[in-house]
GUMARDREN-75263 format. One record per residue (C-alpha): x, z, y; residue in one letter. Coordinates in steps of 0.5 Angstrom, whole numbers, padded with zeros to 4 digits, always signed. Layout:
# GUMARDREN-75263
XZYA...
***
This chain:
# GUMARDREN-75263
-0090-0026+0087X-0091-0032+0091X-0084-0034+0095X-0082-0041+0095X-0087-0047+0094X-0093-0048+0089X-0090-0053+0083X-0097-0056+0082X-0101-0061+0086X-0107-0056+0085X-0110-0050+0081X-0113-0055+0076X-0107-0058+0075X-0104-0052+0072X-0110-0050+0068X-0109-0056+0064X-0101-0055+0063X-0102-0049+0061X-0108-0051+0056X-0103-0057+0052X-0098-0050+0053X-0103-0047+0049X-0105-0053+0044X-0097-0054+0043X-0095-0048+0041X-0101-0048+0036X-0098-0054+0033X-0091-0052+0032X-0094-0047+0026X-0090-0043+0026X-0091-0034+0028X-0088-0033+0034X-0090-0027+0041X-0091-0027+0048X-0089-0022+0054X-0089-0023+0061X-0082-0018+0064X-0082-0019+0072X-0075-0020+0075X-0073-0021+0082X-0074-0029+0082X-0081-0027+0079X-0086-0026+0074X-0082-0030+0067X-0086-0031+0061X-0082-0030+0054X-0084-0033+0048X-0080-0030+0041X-0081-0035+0036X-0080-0034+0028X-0079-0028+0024X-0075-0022+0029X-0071-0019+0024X-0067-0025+0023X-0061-0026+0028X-0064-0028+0035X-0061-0033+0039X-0063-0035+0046X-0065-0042+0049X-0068-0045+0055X-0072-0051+0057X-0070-0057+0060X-0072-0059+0067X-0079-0060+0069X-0079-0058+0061X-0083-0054+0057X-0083-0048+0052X-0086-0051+0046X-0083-0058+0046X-0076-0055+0046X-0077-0050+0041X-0081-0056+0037X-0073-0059+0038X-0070-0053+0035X-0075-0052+0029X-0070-0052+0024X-0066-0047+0027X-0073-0041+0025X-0071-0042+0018X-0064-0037+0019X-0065-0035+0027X-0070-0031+0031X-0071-0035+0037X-0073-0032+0045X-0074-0037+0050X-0077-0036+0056X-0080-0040+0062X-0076-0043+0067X-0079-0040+0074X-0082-0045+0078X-0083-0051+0072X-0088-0052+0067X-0091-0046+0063X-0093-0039+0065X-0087-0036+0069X-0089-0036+0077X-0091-0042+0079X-0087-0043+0085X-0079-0045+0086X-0075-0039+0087X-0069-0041+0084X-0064-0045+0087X-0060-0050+0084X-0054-0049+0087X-0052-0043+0088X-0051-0038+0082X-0059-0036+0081X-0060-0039+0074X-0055-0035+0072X-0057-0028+0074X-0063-0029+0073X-0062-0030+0065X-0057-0024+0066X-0065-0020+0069X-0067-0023+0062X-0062-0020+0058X-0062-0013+0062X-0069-0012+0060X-0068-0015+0053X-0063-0010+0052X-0059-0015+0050X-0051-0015+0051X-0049-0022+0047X-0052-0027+0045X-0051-0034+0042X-0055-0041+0046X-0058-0046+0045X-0060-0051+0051X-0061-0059+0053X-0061-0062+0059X-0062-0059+0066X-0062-0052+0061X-0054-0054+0059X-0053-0052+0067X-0056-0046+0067X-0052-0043+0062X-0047-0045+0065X-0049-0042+0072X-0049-0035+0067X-0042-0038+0064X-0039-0037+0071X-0043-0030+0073X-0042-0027+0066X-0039-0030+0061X-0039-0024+0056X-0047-0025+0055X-0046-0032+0051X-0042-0030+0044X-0042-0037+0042X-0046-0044+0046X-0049-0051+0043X-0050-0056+0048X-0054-0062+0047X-0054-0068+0052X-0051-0063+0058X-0052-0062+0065X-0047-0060+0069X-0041-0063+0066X-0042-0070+0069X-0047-0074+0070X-0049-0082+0069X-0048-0087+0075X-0053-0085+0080X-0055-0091+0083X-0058-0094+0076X-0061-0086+0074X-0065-0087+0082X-0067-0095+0080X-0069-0093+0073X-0071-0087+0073X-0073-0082+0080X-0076-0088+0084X-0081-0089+0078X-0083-0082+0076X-0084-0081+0083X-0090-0087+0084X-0093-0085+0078X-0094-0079+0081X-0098-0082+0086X-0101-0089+0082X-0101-0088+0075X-0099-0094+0071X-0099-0096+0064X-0093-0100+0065X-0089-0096+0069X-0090-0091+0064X-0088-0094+0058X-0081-0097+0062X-0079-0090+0063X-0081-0087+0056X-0076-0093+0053X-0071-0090+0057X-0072-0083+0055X-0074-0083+0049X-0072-0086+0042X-0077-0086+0038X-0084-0085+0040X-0088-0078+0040X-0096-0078+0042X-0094-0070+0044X-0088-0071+0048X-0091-0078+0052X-0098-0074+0054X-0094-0068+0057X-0089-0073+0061X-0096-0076+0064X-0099-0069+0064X-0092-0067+0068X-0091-0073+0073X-0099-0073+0076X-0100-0066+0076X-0094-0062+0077X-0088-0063+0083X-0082-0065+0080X-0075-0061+0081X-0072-0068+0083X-0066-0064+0085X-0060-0066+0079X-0055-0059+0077X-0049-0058+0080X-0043-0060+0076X-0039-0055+0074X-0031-0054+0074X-0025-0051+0071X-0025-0045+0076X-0033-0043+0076X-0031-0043+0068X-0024-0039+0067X-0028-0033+0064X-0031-0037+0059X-0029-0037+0053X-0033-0037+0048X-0034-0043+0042X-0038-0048+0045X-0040-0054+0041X-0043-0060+0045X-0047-0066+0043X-0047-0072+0047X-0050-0079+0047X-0047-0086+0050X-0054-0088+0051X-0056-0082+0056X-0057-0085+0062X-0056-0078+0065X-0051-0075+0062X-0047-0081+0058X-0042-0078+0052X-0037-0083+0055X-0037-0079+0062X-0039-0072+0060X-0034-0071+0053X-0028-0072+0058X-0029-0069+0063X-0031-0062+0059X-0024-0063+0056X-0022-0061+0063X-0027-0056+0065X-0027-0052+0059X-0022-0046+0058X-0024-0047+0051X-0023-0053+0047X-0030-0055+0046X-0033-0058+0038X-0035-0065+0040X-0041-0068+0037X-0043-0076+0039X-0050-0077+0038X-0055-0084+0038X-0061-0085+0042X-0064-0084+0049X-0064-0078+0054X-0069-0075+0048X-0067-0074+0041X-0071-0078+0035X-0073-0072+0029X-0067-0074+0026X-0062-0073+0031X-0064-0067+0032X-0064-0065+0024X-0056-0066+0024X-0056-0062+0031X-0059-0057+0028X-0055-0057+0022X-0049-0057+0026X-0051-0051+0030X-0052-0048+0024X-0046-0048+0020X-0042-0046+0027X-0046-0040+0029X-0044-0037+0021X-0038-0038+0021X
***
């Protein structure tokens, strides 16, 4: 299916994102499958990563993310849990490369419930990051019975972080390094992204801002009436130092939106979280997914 404009500056650009995919689910280690299912925003490629006959749980790349460096954030959780992710239409990966789907409407949302259908899959517990927190809660809003529980970690679509600084810091750099790439441009941006350094994350971030078209285009928030239905646990992990989505503005704020009050959790560090951080995330999801 090709509706929808082409996320890549040029079939060679995706042939190399597509090959640091490959390497990078190499590195994680660790048994996992794949499958293509078609849906109607496209073709959406599914990975199943870890043993199958434990639990499974369901998570999504962030935006203009990618599939391994996600399940590399979530790792801990294949030692209990069975994780199936897929790629987001329209972003890095080996879904279709053209951008079906609409941020603000529902479309994120229903094209998860396509998944689950297919999956054959009634209820199940997420774990999302950033720009994916706003497609669960695009589901939360279409059906909020699919999500048995939730875990969401520097989320979109609560609150976000003072524009004018995201645009000055963040978009207008990201935007000139895709047309003259600099190494001083890009370190400012990965000091305020990131918290430690990480070789793969950094060559993905070069590999994605020169040769892939950024969904520039942040989520919608979400209120207290897109969210009544939705009741189901939730636990939210939040950073001050989130140039995105502060902890000071999104914990707040889900308080209010959240028919369930949900667990809060205040982490350290920038929009990416160190190995560190994510260990106790993951601990924390651990324990609230047992009990």
């Amino acid at each position: 299916m090709s509706r929808g404009k082409f996320v890549y500056k040029d079939e060679s650009s995706r042939d190399k994102m597509l090959a640091f995919y490959d390497r990078a689910m190499e590195d994680l280690n660790v048994h996992y499958r794949e499958e293509y299912i078609e849906t109607s925003y496209g073709t959406t490629h599914i990975v199943i990563a870890g043993d199958e006959t434990k639990p499974p749980v369901f998570t999504v790349h962030g935006g203009n993310g990618i599939t391994p460096l996600n399940l590399k954030l979530f790792l801990p959780l294949l030692r209990d849990y069975c994780l199936i992710t897929p790629d987001v239409i329209g972003m890095p990966g080996k879904s279709a490369p053209y951008r079906t789907l609409n941020t603000n409407k529902d479309d994120y949302g229903r094209w998860l419930v396509e998944i689950l259908d297919i999956q054959k899959i009634d209820k199940i517990p997420f774990v999302v990051s950033s720009y994916s927190s706003a497609m669960l809660l695009s589901l939360a809003q279409v059906a909020p019975q699919r999500i048995e529980k939730a875990a969401l970690v520097v989320p979109s679509g609560i609150a976000h972080g003072p524009l004018m600084p995201i645009l000055r810091s963040m978009t207008v750099p990201m935007l000139k390094y895709y047309f003259v790439q600099s190494d001083r441009s890009f370190k400012k941006i990965m000091q305020l992204m990131a918290t430690e350094d990480d070789e793969q994350m950094e060559e993905f971030f070069k590999l994605m801002m020169s040769s892939y078209k950024m969904e520039m285009k942040p989520p919608r928030e979400f209120n207290k009436n897109d969210l009544k239905n939705f009741t189901a646990p939730i636990l939210l992990f939040a950073s001050d130092d989130d140039i995105f989505f502060p902890a000071n503005r999104v914990f707040p704020r889900a308080k209010e939106i959240f028919a369930n009050m949900p667990e809060l959790f205040k982490i350290s560090g920038n929009h990416l979280p160190s190995a560190d951080t994510m260990a106790f995330v993951c601990e924390r999801i651990e324990e609230a997914f047992k009990s």
